[in-house]
C-alpha positions in Angstrom: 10.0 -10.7 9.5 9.1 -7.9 7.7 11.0 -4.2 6.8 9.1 -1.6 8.3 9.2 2.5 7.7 7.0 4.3 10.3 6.1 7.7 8.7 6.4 10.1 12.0 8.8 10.2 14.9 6.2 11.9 17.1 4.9 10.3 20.4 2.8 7.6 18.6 5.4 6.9 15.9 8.0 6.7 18.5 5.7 3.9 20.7 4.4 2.2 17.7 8.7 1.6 16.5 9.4 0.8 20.5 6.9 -1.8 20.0 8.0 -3.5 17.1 11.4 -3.6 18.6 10.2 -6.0 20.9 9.8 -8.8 18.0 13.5 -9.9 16.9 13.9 -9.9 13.4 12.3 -6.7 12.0 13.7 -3.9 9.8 12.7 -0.7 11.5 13.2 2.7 9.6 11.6 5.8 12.0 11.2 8.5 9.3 11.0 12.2 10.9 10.4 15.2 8.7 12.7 17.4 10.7 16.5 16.9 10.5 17.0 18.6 13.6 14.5 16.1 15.5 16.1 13.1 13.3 20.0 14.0 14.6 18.5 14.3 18.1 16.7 11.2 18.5 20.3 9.4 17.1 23.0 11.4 19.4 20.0 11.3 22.5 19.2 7.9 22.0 15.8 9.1 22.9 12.8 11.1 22.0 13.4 14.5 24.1 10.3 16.6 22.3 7.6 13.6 22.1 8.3 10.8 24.4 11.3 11.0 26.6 12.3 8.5 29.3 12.4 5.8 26.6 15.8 4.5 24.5 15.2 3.6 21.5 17.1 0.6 20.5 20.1 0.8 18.4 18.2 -0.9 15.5 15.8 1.1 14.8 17.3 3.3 12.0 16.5 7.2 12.3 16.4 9.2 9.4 14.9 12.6 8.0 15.3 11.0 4.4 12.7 9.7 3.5 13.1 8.2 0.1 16.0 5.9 2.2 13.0 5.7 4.9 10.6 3.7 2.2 13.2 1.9 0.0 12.0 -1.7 -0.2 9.7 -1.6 2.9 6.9 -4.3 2.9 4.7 -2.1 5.3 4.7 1.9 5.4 3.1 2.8 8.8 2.2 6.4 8.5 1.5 8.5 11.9 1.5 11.4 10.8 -1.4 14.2 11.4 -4.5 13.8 9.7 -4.0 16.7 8.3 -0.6 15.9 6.4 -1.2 12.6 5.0 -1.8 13.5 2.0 1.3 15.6 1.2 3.4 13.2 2.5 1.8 10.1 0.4 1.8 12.6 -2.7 5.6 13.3 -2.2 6.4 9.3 -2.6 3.6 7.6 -4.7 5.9 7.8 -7.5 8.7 5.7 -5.4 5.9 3.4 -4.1 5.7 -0.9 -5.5 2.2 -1.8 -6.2 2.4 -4.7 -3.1 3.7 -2.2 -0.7 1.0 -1.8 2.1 0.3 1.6 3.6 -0.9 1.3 7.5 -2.5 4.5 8.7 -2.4 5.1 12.3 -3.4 8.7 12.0 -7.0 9.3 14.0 -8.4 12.1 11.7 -10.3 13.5 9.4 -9.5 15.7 6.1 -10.4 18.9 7.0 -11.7 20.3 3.2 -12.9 17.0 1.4 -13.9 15.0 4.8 -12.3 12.0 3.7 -11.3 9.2 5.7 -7.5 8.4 5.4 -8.4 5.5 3.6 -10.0 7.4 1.4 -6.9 10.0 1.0 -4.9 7.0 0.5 -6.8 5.5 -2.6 -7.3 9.0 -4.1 -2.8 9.5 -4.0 -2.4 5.5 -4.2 -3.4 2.3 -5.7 -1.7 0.1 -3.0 -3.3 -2.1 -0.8 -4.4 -0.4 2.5 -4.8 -0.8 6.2 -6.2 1.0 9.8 -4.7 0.6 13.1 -6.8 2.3 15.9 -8.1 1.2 19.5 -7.1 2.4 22.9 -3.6 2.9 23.2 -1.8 6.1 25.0 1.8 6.4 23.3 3.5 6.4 26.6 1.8 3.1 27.8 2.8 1.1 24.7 6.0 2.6 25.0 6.5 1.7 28.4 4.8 -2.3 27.1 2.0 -1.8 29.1 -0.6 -4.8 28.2 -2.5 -3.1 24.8 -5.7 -4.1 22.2 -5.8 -2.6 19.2 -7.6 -3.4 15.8 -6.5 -3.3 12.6 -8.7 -3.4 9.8 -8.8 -3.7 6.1 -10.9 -4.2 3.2 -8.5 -7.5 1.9 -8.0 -9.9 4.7 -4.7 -11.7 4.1 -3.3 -7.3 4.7 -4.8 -7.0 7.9 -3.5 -10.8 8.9 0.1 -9.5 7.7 -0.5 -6.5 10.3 -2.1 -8.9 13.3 1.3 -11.0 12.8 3.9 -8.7 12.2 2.9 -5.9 15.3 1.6 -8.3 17.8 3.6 -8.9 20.8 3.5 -10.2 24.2 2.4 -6.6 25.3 0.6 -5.8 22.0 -2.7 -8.0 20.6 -4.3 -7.1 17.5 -7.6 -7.9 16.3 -8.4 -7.8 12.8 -11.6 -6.7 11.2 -12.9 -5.9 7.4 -15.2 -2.7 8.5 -12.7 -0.4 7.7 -14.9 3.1 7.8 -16.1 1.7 11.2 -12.5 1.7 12.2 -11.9 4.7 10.9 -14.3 7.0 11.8 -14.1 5.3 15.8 -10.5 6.6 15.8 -11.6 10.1 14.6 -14.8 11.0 16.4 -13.2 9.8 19.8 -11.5 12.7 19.8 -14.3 15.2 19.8 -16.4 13.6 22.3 -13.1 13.9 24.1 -12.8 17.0 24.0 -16.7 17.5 25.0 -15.8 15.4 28.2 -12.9 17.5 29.0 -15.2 20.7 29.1 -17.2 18.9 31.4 -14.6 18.3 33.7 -13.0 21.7 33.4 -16.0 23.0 34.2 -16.5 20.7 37.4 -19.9 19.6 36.5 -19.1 16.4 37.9 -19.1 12.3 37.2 -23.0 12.2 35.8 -22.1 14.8 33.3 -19.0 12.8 31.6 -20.9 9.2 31.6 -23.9 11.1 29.9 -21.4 12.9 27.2 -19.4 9.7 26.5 -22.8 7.1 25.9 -24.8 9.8 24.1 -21.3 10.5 22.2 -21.0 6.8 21.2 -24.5 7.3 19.3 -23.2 10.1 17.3 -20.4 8.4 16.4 -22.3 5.0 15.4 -25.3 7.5 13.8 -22.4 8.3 11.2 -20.0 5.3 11.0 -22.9 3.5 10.1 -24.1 6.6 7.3 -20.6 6.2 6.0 -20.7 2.4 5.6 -19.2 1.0 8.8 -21.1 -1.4 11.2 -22.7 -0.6 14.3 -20.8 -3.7 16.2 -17.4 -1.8 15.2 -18.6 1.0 17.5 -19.2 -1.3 20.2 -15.6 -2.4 19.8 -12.2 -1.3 20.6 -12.1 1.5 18.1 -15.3 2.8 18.9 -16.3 2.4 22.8 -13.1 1.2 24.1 -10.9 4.1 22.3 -13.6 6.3 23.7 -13.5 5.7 27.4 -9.8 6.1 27.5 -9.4 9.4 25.9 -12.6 11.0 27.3 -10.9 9.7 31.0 -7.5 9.0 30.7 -5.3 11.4 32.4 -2.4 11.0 29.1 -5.5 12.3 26.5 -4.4 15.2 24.9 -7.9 15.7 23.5 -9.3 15.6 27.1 -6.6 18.2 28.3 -7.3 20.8 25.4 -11.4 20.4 26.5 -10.3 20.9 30.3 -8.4 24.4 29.5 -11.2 25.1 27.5 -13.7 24.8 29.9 -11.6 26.7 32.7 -11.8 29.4 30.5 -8.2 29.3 28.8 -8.4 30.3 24.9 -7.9 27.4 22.2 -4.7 29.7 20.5 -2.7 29.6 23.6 -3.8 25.8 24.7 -2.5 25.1 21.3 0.5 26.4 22.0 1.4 25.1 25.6 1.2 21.7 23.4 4.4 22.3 22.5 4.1 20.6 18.9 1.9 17.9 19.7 -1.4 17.2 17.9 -4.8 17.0 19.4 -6.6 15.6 16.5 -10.1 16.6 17.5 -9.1 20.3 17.2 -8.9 20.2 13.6 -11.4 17.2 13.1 -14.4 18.7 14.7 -15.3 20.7 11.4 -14.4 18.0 9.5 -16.8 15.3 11.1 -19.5 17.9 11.1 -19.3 18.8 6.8 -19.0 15.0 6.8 -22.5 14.5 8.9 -24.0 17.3 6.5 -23.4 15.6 3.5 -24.9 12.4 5.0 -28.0 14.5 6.9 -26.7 13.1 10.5 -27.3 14.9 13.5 -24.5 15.4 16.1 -25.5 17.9 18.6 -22.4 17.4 20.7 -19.8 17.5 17.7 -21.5 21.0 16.9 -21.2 22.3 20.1 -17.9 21.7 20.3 -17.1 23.4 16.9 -19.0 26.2 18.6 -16.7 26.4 21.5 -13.7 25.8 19.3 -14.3 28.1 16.6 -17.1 30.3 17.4 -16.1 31.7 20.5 -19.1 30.0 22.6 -19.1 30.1 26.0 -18.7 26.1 27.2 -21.1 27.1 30.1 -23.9 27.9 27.6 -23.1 24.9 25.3 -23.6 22.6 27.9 -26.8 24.4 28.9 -28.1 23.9 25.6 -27.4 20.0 24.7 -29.6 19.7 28.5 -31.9 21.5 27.0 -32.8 19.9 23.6 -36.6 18.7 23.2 -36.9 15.2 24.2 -37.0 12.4 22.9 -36.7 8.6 23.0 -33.3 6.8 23.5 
């Protein structure tokens, strides 16, 4: 069995450390970057902010350091945002061994280079790398509710390490090589999710969401497949099946923030009633879109969304104008 550090006591890192729990024999290390949050998981016993209603076992070892966190860990599972990925890797490269592997279970997007986390990774790193993505709410793998996920990675006998050290009789893991498939699945998910929340905030009914989420899975392939990855990824559980549970699933936070939206709430103060918690596709929405410019993709949903998000465009109008594109053939 393997020593394991999970980079991020939020929701996700939380699940992700209640899961591997469940197989005997592993050296957890939960590292948050909070003291305060680290002392409360350990005297609470639980996550109170993230994910409450679950105890964490008394051997998965809490800590806010995270040198301690990383010290002689075969696999570093980061889950932190997107958006601070790189600081963190930046801040321990020098303490990293070459055979280490970095997981990323971050769904995101750099917001000023739009690069892929893999891509983040190699530019900090030179150890060998890994994605874990597919449908899978926090509070349903923490509760061991039957989950699929993929892992992918560029070097097989890494993602075969993964498939064998996080499966478990409430977790399966496929592996797969197409890693900016994977990648970009797990990202672009969350925009479309968003797009079907303003839909439903907006009560324009069940037609309106089953249109958004298919024509959504073709933006999503358009670029995955730009970037490298392979149109059967998409079709898989990081593309369609991530999809359909966070453009439906009650748990999505991405869904929630595009309900608000569309029932006229303002993004500042949905932000804030998160209370902390990410919604990826807030801050990825620009991203994917400089990413589809410098590959000349179109994505007429993703830039309606950035229009709602940061442009102050009325979801009512945006709609009106994705129905009102020329036509063309599917």
């Amino acid at each position: 069995m393997s020593r394991i550090a999970i980079l991020g006591a939020g929701a996700w890192g939380t699940a992700l450390a209640l899961s591997l729990a469940r197989r005997s024999g592993h050296h957890i290390f939960l590292w948050s970057h909070s003291a305060a949050l680290a002392e409360q998981l350990n005297e609470a016993g639980e996550n109170l902010p993230y994910l409450p209603g679950f105890t964490l076992p008394a051997d998965i070892h809490v800590t806010s350091d995270l040198p301690l966190a990383i010290f002689e860990a075969d696999i570093l599972l980061c889950v932190t945002p997107s958006q601070h990925l790189r600081g963190v890797l930046t801040h321990i490269a020098p303490l990293l061994t070459r055979d280490q592997i970095i997981l990323s279970a971050s769904k995101g997007i750099e917001e000023t280079s739009f690069l892929r986390m893999s891509q983040v990774v190699a530019s900090v790193t030179r150890n060998p790398f890994a994605v874990l993505s597919g449908p899978s709410f926090a509070q349903e793998v923490a509760a061991a509710m039957p989950t699929a996920v993929v892992v992918a990675s560029e070097v097989p006998n890494v993602a075969q390490t993964i498939q064998r050290d996080f499966t478990s009789p409430s977790l399966r893991v496929y592996t797969n090589e197409d890693v900016p498939g994977v990648e970009l699945g797990g990202s672009l998910k969350n925009v479309i999710a968003l797009a079907a929340g303003v839909a439903h905030g907006l009560n324009l009914g069940h037609n309106s969401s089953a249109a958004l989420i298919t024509r959504g899975i073709a933006e999503m392939t358009r670029l995955a497949v730009a970037c490298g990855g392979r149109r059967q990824t998409l079709a898989g559980l990081s593309g369609v099946g991530d999809l359909i549970l966070t453009c439906t699933g009650s748990l999505s936070r991405n869904r929630s923030v595009g309900i608000e939206l569309g029932r006229g709430r303002q993004l500042p103060d949905i932000i804030t009633g998160l209370n902390g918690k990410v919604a990826e596709g807030v801050r990825s929405t620009a991203a994917a879109l400089g990413l589809a410019a410098r590959y000349a993709v179109e994505m007429p949903i993703t830039e309606q969304v950035d229009a709602i998000l940061h442009h102050n465009k009325s979801p009512k109008e945006a709609i009106r104008e994705l129905m009102a594109r020329p036509g063309r053939d599917e």
